[in-house]
TINU-804146 format. One line per field, with one value per residue (C-alpha): residue in three letters; x, y, z. Coordinates in steps of 0.2 Angstrom, whole numbers, always signed. Example, Ala and Ser with C-alpha at 12.3 -4.5 7.8 and 13.67 -1.06 7.14 Angstrom:
residuo	ala;ser .
east	+62;+68 .
north	-22;-5 .
up	+39;+36 .
END
This chain:
residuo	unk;unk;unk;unk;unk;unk;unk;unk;unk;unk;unk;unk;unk;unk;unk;unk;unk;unk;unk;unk;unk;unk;unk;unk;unk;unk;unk;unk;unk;unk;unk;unk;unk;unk;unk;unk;unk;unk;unk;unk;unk;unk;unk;unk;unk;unk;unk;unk;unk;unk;unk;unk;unk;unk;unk;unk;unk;unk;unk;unk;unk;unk;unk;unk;unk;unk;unk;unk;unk;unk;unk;unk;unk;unk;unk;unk;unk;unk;unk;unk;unk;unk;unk;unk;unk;unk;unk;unk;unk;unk;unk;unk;unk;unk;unk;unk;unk;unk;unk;unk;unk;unk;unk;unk;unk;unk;unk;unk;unk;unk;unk;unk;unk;unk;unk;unk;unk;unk;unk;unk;unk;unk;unk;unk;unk;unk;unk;unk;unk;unk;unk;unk;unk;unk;unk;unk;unk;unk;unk;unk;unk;unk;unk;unk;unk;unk;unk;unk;unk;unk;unk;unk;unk;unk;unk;unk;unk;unk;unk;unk;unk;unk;unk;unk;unk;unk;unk;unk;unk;unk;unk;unk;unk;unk;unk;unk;unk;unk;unk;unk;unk;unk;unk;unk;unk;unk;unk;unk;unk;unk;unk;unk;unk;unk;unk;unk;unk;unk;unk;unk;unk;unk;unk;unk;unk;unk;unk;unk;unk;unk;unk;unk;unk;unk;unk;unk;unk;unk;unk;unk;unk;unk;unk;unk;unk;unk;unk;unk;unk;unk;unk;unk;unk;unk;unk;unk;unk;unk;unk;unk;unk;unk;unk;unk;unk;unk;unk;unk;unk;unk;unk;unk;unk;unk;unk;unk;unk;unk;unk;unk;unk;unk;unk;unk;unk;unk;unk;unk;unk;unk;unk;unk;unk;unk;unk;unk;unk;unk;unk;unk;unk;unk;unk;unk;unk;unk;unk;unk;unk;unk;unk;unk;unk;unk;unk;unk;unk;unk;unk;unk;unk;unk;unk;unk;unk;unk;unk;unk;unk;unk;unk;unk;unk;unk;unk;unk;unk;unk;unk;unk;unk;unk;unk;unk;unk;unk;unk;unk;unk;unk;unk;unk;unk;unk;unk;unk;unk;unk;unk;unk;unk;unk;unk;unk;unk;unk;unk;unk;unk;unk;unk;unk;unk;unk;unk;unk;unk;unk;unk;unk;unk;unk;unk;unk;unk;unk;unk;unk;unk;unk;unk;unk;unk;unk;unk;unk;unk;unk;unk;unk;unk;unk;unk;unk;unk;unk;unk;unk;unk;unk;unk;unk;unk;unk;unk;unk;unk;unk;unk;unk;unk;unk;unk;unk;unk;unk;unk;unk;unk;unk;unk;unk;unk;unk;unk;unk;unk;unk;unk;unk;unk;unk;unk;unk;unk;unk;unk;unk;unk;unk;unk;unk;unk;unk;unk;unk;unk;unk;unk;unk;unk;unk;unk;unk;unk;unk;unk;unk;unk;unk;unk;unk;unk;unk;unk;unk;unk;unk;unk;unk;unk;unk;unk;unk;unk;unk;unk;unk;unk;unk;unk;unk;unk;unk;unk;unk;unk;unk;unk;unk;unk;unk;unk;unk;unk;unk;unk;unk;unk;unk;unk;unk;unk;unk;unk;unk;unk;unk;unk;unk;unk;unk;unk;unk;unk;unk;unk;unk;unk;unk;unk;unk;unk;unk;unk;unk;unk;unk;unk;unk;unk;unk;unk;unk;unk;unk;unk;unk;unk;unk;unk;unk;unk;unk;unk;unk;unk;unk;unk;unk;unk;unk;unk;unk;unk;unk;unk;unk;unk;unk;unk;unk;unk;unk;unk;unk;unk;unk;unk;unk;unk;unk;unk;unk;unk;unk;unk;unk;unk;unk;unk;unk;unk;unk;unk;unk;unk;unk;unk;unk;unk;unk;unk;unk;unk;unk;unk;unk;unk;unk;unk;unk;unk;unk;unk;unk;unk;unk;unk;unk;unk;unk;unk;unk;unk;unk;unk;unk;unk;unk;unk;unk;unk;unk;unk;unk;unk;unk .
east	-45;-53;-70;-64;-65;-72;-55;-49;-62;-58;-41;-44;-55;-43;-44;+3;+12;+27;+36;+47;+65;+61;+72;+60;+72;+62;+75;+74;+72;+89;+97;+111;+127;+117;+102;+89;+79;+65;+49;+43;+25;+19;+26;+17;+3;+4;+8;-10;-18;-13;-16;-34;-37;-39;-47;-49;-32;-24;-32;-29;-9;-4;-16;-5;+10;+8;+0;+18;+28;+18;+12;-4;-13;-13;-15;-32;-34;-33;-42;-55;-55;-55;-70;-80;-78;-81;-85;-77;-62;-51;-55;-39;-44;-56;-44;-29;-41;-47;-30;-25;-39;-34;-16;-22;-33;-49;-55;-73;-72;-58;-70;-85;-71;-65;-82;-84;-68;-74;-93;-81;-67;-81;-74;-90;-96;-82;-73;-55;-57;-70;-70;-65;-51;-45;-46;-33;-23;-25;-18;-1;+3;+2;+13;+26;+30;+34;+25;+29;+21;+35;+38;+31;+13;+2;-16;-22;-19;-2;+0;+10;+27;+39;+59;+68;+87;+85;+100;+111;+96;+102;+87;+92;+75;+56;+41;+25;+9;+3;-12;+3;-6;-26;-27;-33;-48;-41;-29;-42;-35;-34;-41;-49;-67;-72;-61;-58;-39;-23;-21;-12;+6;+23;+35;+51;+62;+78;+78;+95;+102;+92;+77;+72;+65;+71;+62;+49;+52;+41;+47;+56;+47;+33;+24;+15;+2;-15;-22;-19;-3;-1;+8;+23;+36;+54;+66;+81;+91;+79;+79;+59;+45;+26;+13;-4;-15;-32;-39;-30;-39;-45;-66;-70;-63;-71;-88;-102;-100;-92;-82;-63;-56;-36;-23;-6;+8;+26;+40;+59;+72;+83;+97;+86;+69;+55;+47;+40;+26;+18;+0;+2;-10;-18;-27;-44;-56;-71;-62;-46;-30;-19;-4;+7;+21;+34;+43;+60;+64;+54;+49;+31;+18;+4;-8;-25;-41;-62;-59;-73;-64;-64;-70;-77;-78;-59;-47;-25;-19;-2;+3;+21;+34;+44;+59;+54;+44;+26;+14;+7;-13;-19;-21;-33;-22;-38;-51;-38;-33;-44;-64;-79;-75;-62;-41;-27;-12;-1;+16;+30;+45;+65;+57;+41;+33;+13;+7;-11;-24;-43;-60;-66;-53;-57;-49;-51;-59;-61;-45;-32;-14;-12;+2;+5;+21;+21;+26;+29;+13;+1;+5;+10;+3;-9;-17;-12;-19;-2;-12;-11;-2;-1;-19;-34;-53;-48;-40;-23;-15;+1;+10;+31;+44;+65;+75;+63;+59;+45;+31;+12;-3;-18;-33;-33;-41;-22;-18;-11;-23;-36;-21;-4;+13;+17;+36;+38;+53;+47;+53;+46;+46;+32;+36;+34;+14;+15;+24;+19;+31;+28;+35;+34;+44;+41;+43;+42;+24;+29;+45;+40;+58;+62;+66;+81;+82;+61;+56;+44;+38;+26;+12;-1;-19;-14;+0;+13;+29;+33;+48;+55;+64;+72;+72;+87;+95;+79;+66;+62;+60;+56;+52;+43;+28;+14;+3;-12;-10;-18;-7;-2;+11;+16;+32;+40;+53;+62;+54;+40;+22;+19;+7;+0;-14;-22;-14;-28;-23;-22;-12;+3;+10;+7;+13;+11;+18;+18;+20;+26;+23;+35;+34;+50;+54;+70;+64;+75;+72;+57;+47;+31;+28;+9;+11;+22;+9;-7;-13;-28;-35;-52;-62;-79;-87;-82;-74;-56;-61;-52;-63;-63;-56;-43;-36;-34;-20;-13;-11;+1;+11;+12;+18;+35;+40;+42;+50;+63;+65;+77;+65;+55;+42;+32;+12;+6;-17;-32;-46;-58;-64;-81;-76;-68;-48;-45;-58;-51;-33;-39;-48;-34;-22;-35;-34;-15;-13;-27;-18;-1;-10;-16;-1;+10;-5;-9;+9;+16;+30;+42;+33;+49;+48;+34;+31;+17;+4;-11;-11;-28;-40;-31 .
north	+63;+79;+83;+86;+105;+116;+126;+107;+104;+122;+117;+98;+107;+115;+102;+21;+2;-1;-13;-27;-29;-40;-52;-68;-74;-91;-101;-107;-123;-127;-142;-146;-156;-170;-169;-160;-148;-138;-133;-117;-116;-99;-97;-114;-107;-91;-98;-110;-94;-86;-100;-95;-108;-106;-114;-110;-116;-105;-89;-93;-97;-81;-69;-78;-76;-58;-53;-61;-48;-34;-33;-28;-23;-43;-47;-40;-46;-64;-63;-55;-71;-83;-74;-76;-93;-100;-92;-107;-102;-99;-85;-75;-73;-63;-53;-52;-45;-30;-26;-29;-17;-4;-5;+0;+16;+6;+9;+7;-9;-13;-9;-20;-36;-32;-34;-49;-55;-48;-60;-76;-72;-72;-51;-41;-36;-38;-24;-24;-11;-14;-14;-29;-30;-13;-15;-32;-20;-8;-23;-26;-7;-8;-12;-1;+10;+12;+27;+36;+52;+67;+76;+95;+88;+99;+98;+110;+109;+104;+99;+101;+96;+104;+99;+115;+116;+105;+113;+95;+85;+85;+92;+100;+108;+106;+121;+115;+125;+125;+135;+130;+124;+125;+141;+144;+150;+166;+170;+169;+186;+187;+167;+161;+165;+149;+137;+144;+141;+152;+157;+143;+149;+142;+135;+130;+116;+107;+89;+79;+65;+52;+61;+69;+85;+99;+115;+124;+142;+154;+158;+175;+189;+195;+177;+175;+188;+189;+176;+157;+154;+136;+122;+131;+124;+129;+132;+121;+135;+138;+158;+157;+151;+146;+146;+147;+160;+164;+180;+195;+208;+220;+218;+230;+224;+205;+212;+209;+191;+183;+169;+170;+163;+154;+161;+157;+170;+170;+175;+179;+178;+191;+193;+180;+185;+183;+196;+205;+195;+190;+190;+177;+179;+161;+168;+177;+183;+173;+157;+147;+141;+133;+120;+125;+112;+112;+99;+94;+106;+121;+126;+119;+124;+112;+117;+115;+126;+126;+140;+139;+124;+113;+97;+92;+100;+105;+100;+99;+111;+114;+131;+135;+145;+156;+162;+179;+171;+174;+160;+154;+148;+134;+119;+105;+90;+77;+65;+56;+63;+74;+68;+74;+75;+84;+82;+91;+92;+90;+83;+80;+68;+71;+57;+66;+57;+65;+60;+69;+66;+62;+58;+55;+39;+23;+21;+17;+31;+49;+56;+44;+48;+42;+40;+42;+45;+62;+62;+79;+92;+73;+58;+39;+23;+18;+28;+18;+21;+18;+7;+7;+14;+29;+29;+25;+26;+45;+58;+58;+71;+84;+68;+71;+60;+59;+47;+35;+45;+59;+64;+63;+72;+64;+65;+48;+43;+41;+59;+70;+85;+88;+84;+78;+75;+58;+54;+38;+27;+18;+0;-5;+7;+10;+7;-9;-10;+0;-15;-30;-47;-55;-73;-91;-103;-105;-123;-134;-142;-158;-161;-152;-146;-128;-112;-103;-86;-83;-69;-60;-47;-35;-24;-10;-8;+2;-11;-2;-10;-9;-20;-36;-47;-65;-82;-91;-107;-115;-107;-94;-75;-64;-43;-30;-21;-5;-14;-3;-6;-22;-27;-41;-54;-62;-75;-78;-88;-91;-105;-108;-98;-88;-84;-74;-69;-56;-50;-41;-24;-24;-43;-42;-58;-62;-82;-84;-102;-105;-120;-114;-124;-127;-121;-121;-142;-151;-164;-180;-197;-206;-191;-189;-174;-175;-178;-162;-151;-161;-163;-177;-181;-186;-195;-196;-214;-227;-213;-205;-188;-175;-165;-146;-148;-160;-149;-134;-148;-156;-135;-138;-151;-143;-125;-136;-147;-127;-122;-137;-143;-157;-163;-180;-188;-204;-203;-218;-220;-230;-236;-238;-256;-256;-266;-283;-281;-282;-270;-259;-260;-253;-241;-234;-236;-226;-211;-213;-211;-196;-187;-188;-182;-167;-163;-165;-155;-142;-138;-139;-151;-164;-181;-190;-182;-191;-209;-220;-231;-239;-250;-255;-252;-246 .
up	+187;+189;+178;+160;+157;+144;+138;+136;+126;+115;+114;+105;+97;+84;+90;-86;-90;-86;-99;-91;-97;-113;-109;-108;-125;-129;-138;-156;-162;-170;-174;-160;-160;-146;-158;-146;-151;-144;-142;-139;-135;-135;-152;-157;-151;-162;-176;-176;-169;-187;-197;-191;-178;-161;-147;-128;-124;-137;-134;-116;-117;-127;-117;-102;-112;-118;-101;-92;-101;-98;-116;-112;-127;-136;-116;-119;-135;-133;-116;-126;-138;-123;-115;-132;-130;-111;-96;-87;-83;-68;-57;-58;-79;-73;-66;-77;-92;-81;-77;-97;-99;-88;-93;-111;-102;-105;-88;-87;-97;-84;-68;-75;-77;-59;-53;-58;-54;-35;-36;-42;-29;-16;-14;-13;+1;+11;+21;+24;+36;+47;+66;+67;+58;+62;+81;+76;+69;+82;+95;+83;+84;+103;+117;+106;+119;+137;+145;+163;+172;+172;+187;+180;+182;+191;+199;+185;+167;+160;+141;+126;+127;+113;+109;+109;+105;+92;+80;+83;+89;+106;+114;+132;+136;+134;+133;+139;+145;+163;+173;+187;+202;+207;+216;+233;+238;+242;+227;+216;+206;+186;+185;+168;+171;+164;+171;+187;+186;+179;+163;+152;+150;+141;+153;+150;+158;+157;+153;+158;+146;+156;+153;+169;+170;+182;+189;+176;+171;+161;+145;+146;+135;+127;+124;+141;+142;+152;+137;+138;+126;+123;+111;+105;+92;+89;+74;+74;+77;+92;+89;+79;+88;+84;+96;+101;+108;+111;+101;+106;+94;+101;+105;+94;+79;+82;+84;+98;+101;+115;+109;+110;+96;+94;+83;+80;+83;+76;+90;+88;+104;+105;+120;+128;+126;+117;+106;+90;+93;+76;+71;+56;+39;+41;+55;+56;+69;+63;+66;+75;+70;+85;+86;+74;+70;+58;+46;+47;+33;+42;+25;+29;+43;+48;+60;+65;+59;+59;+44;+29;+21;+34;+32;+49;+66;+65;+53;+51;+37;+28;+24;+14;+22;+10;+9;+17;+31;+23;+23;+9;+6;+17;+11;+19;+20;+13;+19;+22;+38;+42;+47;+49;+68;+77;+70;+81;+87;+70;+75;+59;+66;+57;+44;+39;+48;+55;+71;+75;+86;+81;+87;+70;+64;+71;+90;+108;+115;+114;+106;+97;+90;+74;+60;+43;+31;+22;+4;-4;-1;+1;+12;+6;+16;+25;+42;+58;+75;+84;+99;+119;+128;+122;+117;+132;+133;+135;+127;+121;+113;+110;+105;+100;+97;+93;+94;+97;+115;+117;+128;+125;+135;+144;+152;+158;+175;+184;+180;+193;+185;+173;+158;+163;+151;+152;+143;+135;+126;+108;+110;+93;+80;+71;+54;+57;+58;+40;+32;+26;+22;+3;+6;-4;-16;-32;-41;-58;-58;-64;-53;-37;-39;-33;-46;-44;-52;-55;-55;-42;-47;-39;-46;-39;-43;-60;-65;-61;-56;-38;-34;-41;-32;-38;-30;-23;-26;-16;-26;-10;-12;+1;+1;+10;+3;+12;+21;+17;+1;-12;-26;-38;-36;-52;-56;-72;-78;-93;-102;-92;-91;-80;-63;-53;-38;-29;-15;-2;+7;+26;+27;+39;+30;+14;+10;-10;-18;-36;-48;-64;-80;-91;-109;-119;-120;-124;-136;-143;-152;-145;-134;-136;-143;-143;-124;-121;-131;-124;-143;-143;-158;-160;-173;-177;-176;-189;-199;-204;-209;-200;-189;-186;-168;-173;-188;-172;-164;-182;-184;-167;-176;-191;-181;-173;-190;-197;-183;-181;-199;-196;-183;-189;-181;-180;-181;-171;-173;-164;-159;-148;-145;-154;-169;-170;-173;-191;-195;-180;-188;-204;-197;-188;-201;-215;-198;-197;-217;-217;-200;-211;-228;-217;-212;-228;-239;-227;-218;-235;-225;-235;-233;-228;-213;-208;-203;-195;-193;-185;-171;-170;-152;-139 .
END
């Protein structure tokens, strides 16, 4: 490889909720020609929590409850309530009341509960896109491609390939720039005073359907000049082009100083040539713009600038085309792209797609091509370095691509001249690295056995609904999501409370299994319905009194006999073993008779409908 040159070195140098389908219907308890009835939990719950009792469990089941169908205002409400109470709960708590919060717009409320959702989770500190990381996912995107020299390589400077003829994306022809070959010693006439070679111009060459490249010919016309004229771009219709060239004003209008700057010029072919050379309005003689590309609907123009608004060293801008061919204001495409280094070398595939190269991202070594998805006038997903081969420890840049084949310029240490084209087949497209696979079962926590027909639904960080997707019959889902991004998975199912967890950016695989809990019950002669609601009741010693904690689970029993008034029920009471049996039997019967009073007095509930009595210690 010859010594990296300084005209290289100019030219890299431009170098709201959204509300689930309320269908979670919890059925009624109605009386049923087999005699079942049911229980419905959440609404149990409800009606001891407006009774005005509540406990830990309660504020905690409806704030799950409301949370699971995207109500998020009572979400917050009884998450509130159950934070009053304990801290001790489940780390995902934490979570699911910040994103309550910032569902109702209560956003700095929301950012301290996601704080300390991040010191329980273990979070803080913690950088999903560190080095490390990144250079693993630099090694996923690589080995992508297969990457070749071409036979149009010089021992100057060739770089730059463009598709041209691109009307039926059938490309015949390629344009790229070339000094042509190092000079002799005694045809040094008209050579770049700086880089001792030939003036860059644009070349074109046919390109057969195999790919091979035949004999380079200069572009016919106006465009090559005794300036260097580089990266060109073409209208489908291959009658417009775009390229570069270095500051053609004249001297006099640029001032005293020296330096030569790079605009981009607008060309039309006519009868076979190129001409009405364009000076274009993003353009100024106090700064560069170079390597123009266009979007597949050629009514954008992205290029490269180190105008006033640039970020860094030399950032990619997008100007509008109108109708009429003016230009509209340039518009820096974001920190996102663009660095406080060098960008260049825009590139827009058929699928709006950028492809740019940059010292300033994360890569291997000098100048990396990237990708990222454009959206509209912004960009969606995540930045991804696209990985070796076509990037090196060197530079690597002018990258193009259709039809999964395209050409990309190097520097590298096995080039022919300073900068060479190398084509290259994609044998892996590259969308693949931007996605990421959601997978798991969902089950019944008591039977192990697998949900059909859950739902798995799946959030961003503002709790808007990104996809949903339903098990099958063995309780599997599977779906796709942007890698880049963090979201939250949750599963639902009718009659049972639902889950959810955290799911990080930056995972390539994302396996989430959840054990849902029933909490609609079917319920006939002899269950236990203090079992099915986890209702203990607790006495103080050698007394019958009921105690405040036990009237928040009598309030339970009272909450299903009005909702399932054909329903009876048997109250059985006992003891501890403290006392000697006859004494323990009446305690437990006087328990048993004040449990029932309770219930009869303060659920206003028939007294046939209750029976019982003590059995002594347990």
């Amino acid at each position: 490889m010859k010594t990296k040159l300084k005209y290289t070195i100019l030219l890299l140098l431009m170098g709201t909720v959204v509300s689930f389908a309320q269908g979670r219907k919890l059925k009624k308890a109605v009386a049923s020609f087999n005699n079942y009835s049911y229980i419905d939990a959440t609404t149990i719950y409800l009606k001891v929590a407006e009774s005005g009792f509540t406990s830990k469990e309660i504020s905690r089941n409806l704030g799950d409850a409301y949370y699971f169908n995207a109500n998020y205002t009572e979400a917050a409400k009884w998450y509130q309530d159950l934070f009053i109470q304990t801290d001790s709960v489940r780390n995902i708590y934490y979570l699911r009341y910040s994103q309550s919060l910032k569902a109702v717009g209560l956003d700095e409320e929301s950012v301290l509960w996601f704080d300390k959702y991040a010191i329980k989770a273990e979070l803080k500190g913690q950088d999903f896109e560190n080095a490390e990381d990144y250079l693993q996912i630099i090694d996923e995107s690589s080995n992508r491609y297969k990457i070749h020299p071409v036979t149009i390589n010089t021992d100057g400077i060739d770089f730059g390939a463009a598709f041209k003829n691109k009307e039926t994306y059938t490309y015949t022809k390629i344009v790229f720039a070339s000094t042509g070959a190092t000079p002799s010693k005694t045809n040094r006439k008209k050579l770049d005073p700086w880089t001792e070679l030939n003036y860059l111009d644009l070349y074109e060459v046919t390109m057969d359907e195999e790919g091979m490249l035949g004999q380079p010919v200069k572009l016919e016309g106006d465009v090559n000049s005794e300036h260097h004229e580089t990266s060109a771009v073409f209208t489908k219709d291959g009658k417009t082009m775009y390229f570069t060239r270095n500051n053609s004003s004249p001297r006099a209008k640029r001032g005293k100083a020296e330096t030569e700057y790079l605009k981009i010029y607008r060309a039309h072919l006519v009868n076979g040539e190129w001409i009405d050379i364009e000076d274009l309005s993003i353009n100024g003689d106090n700064y560069s713009t170079a390597h123009p590309a266009l979007n597949a609907e050629e009514d954008k123009l992205y290029f490269v600038s180190d105008m006033p608004q640039t970020l860094g060293e030399s950032d990619i801008f997008m100007a509008t085309i109108n109708k009429d061919g003016s230009l509209g204001k340039p518009i820096n495409l974001g920190k996102k792209v663009n660095t406080k280094g060098r960008e260049s070398f825009p590139f827009i595939s058929k699928d709006n797609e950028l492809y740019f190269s940059s010292e300033g991202h994360y890569g291997l070594g000098g100048y990396d091509v990237f990708y990222v998805q454009l959206k509209g006038s912004g960009y969606t997903g995540g930045l991804y370095n696209i990985g070796k081969p076509i990037n090196s420890a060197y530079d690597d840049f002018a990258f193009v691509i259709h039809n999964h084949k395209g050409f990309v310029s190097s520097n590298r240490e096995e080039g022919q001249g300073y900068d060479d084209v190398y084509g290259f087949v994609e044998t892996k497209d590259i969308k693949e690295i931007t996605m990421s696979t959601v997978f798991g079962k969902v089950s019944d926590k008591d039977t192990q056995q697998p949900l059909a027909n859950a739902t798995i639904s799946i959030l961003d960080s503002n709790t808007k609904l990104v996809t949903t997707v339903i098990t099958d019959g063995n309780g599997n889902y599977t779906t796709v999501v942007d890698r880049s991004k963090g979201y939250i998975i949750k599963a639902t199912k009718q009659e049972y409370a639902g889950d959810d967890v955290l799911s990080e950016k930056n995972l390539k695989e994302r396996e989430y299994n959840f054990e849902l809990e029933r909490n609609v019950f079917e319920v006939a002669a002899g269950d236990d319905i203090a079992k099915i609601l986890e209702i203990i009741i607790y006495f103080d010693l050698d007394k019958a009194a009921i105690r405040p904690d036990a009237q928040v689970e009598l309030q339970k029993i009272i909450a299903v006999l009005q909702e399932n008034p054909q329903l009876k029920i048997n109250v059985k009471s006992h003891t501890d073993s403290r006392a000697n049996d006859a004494y323990n039997m009446s305690l437990s019967n006087r328990r048993n008779t004040a449990t029932i009073n309770y219930i009869v007095s303060k659920g206003g509930i028939d007294a046939n409908r209750l029976s019982g009595k003590g059995y002594g210690e347990t």
